[in-house]
C-alpha positions as CSV (number, residue, x, y, z in Angstrom):
1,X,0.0,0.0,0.0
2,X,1.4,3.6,-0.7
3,X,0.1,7.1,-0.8
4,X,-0.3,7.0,-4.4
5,X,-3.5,8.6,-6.2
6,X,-5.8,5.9,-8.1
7,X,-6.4,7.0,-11.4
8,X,-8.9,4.6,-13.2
9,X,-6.9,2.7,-16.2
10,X,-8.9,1.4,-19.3
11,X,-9.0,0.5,-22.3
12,X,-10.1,4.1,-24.0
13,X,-12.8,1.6,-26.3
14,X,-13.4,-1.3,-22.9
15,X,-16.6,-1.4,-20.9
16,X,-14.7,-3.1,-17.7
17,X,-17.0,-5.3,-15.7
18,X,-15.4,-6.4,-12.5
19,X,-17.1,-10.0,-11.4
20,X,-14.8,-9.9,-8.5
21,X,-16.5,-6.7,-7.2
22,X,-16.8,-8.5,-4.0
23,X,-13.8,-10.0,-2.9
24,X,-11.9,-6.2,-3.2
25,X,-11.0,-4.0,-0.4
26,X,-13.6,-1.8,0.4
27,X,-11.8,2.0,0.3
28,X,-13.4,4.1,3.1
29,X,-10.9,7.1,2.8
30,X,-11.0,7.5,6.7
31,X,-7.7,8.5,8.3
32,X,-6.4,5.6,11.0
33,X,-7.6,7.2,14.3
34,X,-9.5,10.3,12.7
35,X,-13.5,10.3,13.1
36,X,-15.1,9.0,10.3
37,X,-17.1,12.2,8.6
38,X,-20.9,11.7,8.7
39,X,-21.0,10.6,5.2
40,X,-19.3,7.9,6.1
41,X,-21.0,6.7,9.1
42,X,-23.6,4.4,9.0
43,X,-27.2,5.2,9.0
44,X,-29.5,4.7,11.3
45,X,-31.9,2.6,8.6
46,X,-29.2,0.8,7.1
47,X,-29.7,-2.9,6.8
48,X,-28.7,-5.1,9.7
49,X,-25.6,-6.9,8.6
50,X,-24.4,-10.3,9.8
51,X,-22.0,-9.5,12.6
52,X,-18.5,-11.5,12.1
53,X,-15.4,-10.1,12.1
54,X,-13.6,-9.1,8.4
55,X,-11.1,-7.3,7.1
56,X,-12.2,-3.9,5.3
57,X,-9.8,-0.7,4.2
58,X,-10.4,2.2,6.0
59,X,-7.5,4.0,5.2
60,X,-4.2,4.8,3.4
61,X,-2.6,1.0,4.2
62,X,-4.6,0.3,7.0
63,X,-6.6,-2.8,7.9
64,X,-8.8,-2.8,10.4
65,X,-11.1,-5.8,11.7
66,X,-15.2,-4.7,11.3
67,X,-17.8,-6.4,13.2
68,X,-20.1,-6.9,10.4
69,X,-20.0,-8.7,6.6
70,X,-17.3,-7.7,3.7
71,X,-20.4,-8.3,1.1
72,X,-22.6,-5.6,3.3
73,X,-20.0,-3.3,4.0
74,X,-19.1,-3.3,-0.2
75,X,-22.7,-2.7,-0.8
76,X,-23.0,0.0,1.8
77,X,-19.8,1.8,0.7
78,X,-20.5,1.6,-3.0
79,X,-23.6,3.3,-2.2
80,X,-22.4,6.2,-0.2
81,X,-20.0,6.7,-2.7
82,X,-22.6,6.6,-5.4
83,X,-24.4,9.3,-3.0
84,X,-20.9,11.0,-2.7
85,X,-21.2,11.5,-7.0
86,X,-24.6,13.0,-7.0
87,X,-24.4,15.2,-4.2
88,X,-20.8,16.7,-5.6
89,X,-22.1,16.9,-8.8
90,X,-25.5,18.9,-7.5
91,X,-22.9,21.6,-5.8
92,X,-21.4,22.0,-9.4
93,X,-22.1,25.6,-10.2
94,X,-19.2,27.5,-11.3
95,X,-18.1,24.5,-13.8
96,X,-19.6,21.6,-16.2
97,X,-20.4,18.0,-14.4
98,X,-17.1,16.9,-16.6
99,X,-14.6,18.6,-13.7
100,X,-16.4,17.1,-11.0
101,X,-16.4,13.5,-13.3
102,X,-12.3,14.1,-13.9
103,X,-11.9,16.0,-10.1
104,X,-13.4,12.6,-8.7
105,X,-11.9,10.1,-10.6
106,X,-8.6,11.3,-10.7
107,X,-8.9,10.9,-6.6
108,X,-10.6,7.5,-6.9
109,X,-13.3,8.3,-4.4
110,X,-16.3,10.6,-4.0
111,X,-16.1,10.5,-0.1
112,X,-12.3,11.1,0.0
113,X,-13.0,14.9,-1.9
114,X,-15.8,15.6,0.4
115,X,-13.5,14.6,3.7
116,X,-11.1,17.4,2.2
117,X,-8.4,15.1,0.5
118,X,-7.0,16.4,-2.6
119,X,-3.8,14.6,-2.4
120,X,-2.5,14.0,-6.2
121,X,-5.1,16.2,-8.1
122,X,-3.6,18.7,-10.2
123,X,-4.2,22.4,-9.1
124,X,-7.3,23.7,-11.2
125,X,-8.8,20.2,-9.4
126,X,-7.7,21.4,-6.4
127,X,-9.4,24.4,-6.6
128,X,-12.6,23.2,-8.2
129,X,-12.5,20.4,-5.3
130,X,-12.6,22.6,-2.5
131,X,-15.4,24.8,-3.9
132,X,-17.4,22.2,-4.2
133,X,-16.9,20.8,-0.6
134,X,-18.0,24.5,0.5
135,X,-21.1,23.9,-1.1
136,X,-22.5,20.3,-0.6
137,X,-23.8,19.3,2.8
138,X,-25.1,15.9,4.9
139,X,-28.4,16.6,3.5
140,X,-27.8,16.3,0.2
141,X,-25.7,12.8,1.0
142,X,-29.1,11.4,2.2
143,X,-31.2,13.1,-0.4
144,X,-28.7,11.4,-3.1
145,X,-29.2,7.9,-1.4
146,X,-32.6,8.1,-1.2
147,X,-32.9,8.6,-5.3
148,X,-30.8,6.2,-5.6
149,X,-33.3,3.7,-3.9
150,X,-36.2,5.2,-5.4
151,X,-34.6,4.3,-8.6
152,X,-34.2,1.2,-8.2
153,X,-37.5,0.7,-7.2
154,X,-38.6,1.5,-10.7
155,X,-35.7,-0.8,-12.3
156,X,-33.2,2.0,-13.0
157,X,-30.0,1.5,-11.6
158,X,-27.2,4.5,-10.9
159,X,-23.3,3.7,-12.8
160,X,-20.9,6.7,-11.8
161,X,-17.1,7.0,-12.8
162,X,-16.0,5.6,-9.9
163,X,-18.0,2.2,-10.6
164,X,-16.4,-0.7,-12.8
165,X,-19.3,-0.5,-15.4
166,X,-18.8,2.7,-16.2
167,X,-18.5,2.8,-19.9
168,X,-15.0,3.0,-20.8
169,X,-15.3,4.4,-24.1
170,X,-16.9,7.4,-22.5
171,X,-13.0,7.8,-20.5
172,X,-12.0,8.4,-24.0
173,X,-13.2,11.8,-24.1
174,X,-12.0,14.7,-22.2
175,X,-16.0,15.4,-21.2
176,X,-17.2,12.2,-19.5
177,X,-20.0,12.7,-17.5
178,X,-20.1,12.1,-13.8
179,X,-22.8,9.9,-13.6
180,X,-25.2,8.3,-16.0
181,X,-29.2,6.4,-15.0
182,X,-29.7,3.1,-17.1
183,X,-32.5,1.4,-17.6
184,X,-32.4,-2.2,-19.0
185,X,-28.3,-3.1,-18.9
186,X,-25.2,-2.4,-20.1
187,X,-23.2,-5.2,-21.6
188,X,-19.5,-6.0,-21.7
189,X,-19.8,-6.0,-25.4
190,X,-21.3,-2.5,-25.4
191,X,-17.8,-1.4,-26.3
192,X,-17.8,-2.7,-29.7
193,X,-20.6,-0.2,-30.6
194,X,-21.4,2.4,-33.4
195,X,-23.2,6.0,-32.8
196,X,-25.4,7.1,-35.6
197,X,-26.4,10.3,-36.4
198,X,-28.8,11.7,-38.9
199,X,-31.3,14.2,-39.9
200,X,-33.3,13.6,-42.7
201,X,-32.1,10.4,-44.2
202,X,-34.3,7.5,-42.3
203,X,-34.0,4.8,-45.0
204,X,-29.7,5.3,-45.0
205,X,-29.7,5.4,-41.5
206,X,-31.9,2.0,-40.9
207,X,-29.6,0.5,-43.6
208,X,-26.8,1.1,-41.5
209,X,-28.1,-0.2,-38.2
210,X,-28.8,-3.4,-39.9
211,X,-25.9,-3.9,-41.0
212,X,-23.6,-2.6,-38.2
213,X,-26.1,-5.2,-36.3
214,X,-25.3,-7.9,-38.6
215,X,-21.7,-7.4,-38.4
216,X,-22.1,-8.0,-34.6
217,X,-21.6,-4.4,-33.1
218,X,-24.3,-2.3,-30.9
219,X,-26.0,0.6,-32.2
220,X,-26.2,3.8,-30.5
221,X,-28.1,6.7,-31.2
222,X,-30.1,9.5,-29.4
223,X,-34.0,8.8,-28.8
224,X,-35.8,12.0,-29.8
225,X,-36.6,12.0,-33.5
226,X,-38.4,9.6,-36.1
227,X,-35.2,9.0,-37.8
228,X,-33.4,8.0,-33.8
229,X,-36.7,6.0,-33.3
230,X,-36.1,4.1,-36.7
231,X,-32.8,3.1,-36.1
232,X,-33.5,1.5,-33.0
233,X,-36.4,0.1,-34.3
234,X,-34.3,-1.5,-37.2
235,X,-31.5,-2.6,-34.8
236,X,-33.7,-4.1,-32.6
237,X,-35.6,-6.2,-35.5
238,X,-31.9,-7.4,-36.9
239,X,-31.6,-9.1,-33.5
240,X,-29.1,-6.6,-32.4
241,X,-28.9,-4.4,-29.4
242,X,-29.5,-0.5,-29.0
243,X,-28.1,1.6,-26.8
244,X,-30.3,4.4,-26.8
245,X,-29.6,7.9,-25.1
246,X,-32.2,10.4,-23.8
247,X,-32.3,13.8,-24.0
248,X,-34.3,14.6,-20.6
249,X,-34.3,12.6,-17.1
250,X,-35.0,8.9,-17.3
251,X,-38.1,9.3,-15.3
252,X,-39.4,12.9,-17.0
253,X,-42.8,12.2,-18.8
254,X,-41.9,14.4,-21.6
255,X,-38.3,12.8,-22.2
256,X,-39.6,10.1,-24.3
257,X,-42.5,11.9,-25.8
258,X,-43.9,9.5,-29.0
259,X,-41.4,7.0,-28.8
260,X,-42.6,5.0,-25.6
261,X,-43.1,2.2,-27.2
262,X,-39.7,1.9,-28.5
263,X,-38.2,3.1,-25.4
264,X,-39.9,0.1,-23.8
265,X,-38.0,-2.2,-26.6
266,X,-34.9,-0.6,-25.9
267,X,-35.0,-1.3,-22.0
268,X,-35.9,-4.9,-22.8
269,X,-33.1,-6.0,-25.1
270,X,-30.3,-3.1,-24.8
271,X,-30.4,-0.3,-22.5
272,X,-32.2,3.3,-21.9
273,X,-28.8,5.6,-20.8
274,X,-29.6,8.9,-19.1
275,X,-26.7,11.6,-17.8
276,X,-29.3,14.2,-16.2
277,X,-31.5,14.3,-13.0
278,X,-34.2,11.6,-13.8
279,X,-37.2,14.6,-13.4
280,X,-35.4,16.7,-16.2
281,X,-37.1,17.9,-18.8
282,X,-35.6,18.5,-22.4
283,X,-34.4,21.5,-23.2
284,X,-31.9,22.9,-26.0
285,X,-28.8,22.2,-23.3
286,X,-29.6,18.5,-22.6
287,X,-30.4,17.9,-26.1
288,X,-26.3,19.2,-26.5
289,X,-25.3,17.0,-24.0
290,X,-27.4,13.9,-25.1
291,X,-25.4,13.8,-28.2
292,X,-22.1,14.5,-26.5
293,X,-23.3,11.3,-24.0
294,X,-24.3,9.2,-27.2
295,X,-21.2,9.5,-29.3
296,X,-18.8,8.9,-26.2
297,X,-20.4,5.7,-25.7
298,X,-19.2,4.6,-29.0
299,X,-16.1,3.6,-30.4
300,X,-16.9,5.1,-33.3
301,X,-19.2,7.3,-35.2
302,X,-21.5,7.7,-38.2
303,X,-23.0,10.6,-39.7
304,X,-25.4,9.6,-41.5
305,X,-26.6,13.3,-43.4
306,X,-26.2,16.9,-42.3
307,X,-26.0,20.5,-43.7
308,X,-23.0,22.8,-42.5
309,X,-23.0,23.8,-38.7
310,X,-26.1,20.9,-38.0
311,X,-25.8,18.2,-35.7
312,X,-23.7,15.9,-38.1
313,X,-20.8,18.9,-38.4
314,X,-20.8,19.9,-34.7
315,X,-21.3,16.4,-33.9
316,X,-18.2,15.3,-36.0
317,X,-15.8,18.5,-34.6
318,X,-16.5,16.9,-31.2
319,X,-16.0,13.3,-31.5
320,X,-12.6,14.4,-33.7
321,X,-11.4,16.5,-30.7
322,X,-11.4,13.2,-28.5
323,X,-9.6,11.2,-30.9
324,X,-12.3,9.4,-32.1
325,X,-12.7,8.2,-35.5
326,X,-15.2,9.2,-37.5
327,X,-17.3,7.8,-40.6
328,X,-19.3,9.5,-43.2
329,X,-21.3,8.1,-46.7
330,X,-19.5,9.1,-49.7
331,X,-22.5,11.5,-51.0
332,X,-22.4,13.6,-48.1
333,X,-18.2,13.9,-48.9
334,X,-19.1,14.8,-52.1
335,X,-22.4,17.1,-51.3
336,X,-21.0,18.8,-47.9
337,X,-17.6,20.9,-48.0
338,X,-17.8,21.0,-44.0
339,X,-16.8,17.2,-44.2
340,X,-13.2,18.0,-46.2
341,X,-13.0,20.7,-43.5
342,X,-13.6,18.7,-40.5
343,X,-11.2,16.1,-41.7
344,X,-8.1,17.7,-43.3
345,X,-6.1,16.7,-40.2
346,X,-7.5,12.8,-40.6
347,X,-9.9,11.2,-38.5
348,X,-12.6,10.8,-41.3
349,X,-13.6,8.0,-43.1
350,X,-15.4,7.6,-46.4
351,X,-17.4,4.7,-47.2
352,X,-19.2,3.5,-50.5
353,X,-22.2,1.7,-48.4
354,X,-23.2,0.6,-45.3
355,X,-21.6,-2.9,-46.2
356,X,-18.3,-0.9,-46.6
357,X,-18.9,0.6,-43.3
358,X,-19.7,-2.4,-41.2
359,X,-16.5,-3.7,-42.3
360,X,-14.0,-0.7,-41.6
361,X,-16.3,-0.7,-38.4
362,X,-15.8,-4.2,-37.2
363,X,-11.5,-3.8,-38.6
364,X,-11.6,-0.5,-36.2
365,X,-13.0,-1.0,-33.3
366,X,-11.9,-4.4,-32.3
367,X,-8.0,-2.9,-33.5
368,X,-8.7,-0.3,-30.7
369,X,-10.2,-3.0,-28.1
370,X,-6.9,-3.9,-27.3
371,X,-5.5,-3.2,-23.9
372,X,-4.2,0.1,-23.2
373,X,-3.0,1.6,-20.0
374,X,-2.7,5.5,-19.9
């Protein structure tokens, strides 16, 4: 054991899935012989837990023996720092959720910022850190756990950066959001999966679920027009899985709007993924970030169709900034100088037909699945 700051290391394209999750030590960031803060105390209504001695970390290289389960105390700790996410995300004022998501991971623990530990964060994190410990408070610790069990009373479970299913090819981008809700679930081989995007053209952009499908990757895609509900619709009916990303909160009436139905679909065979407050309602700013959330869970991206400065373009000048690759049908090279633009550094693919993409798809992503520590 050392001192050293844990700074999660993926795969930039890997959706880790730990099936050991139990048998790690549970990281309680509390000082040997300092009082535990009252986030990290436990609560009156917390279930009784079998009493026997086991081991549990509650400190920099300390073990100490607890009187109750290791399988309890994981649980209980994974919520509080679940709890620990939300509540330092809600006093997030001055900066986007993306600090807080890189101020908390790069500390590898919610609790420890909130218990003033900065140790290993870069300065600017520092800062942003301790602004946010002036703000959040005990209440909104128990206001966060209590969503979270409301939640998943209505089959909708919490997955934060701290937590081993976090997407990993979210980590690829430099705006990785703190937290996101899913309903339905998130598979391991979520990572081999292609975003599309489109406008106007619903019959390409079925085409090319099909076939990404077919070629054995997910399909991702926002949930808010006909053309998003087609895709997912056209995935689903290849036998493939959708990943599909809402523009409001997972539990806002007006989030889904007409597509119910396929939202229902969705959370049967793939998974609904929300990064807001699940009562948020849509609005031009979650709509920004629902597409920022949709093409980081991706390896890789296709624009389907798109005029200069719509989605497609802005879409594309994001995903490139993050080093992610991006493909586009030859007609829109040919119809759209924004695409010649966007790409005369590299990063752009063009591709005769969707069977031409599925296959530089499938040679990409499963080149960039390899290991990588960074």
């Amino acid at each position: 054991m050392n001192n050293t700051t844990h700074v999660p290391s993926r795969s930039p394209v890997t959706c880790s899935t730990n099936l050991a999750l139990a048998a790690r030590p549970v990281r309680r960031w509390i000082q040997p012989g300092k009082p535990a803060p009252p986030w990290c105390r436990p609560r009156h209504d917390s279930p009784k837990a079998t009493t026997h001695p086991v081991a549990a970390f509650v400190g920099v290289g300390a073990y100490v023996h607890t009187e109750t389960t290791f399988e309890m105390v994981m649980s209980m700790t994974t919520i509080d720092e679940q709890a620990a996410v939300l509540a330092l995300t809600k006093a997030t004022h001055t900066q986007p959720w993306h600090h807080t998501a890189r101020a908390i991971a790069s500390a590898g623990s919610a609790l420890k910022l909130m218990d003033g530990d900065v140790t290993g964060l870069v300065e600017i994190d520092q800062a942003h850190a301790a602004d946010l410990r002036s703000r959040v408070s005990i209440e909104d610790l128990d206001q966060a756990r209590d969503l979270i069990t409301t939640m998943r009373a209505d089959d909708v479970h919490l997955i934060t950066v701290l937590d081993d299913t976090y997407p990993g090819n979210m980590l690829w981008a430099n705006n990785y959001q703190p937290f996101v809700w899913v309903r339905g679930r998130m598979a391991p081989e979520d990572y081999r999966a292609v975003a599309i995007v489109g406008e106007h053209d619903s019959e390409h952009a079925t085409a090319a679920a099909r076939a990404l499908v077919e070629a054995g990757l997910t399909v991702i895609a926002p949930l808010r027009s006909d053309l998003d509900a087609a895709v997912h619709e056209a995935a689903l009916e290849a036998g493939g899985r959708t990943l599909g990303v809402l523009a409001g909160g997972i539990a806002a009436p007006d989030t889904l709007g007409p597509h119910a139905n396929v939202a229902q679909q969705i959370g049967q065979r793939g998974a609904l993924v929300s990064p807001f407050w699940p009562d948020t309602t849509p609005t031009d700013r979650t709509i920004a970030r629902e597409r920022v959330v949709a093409c980081g869970l991706a390896a890789t991206v296709y624009i389907v169709d798109g005029g200069d400065d719509g989605p497609g373009h802005r879409c594309t000048d994001m995903v490139l900034k993050t080093g992610k690759h991006v493909f586009v049908p030859q007609q829109l090279q040919q119809e759209q100088a924004w695409v010649a633009q966007a790409g005369f550094r590299g990063g752009i693919t063009v591709v005769q037909d969707t069977d031409d993409l599925s296959k530089h798809a499938v040679n990409l992503v499963d080149m960039c699945s390899q290991p990588t520590m960074f």
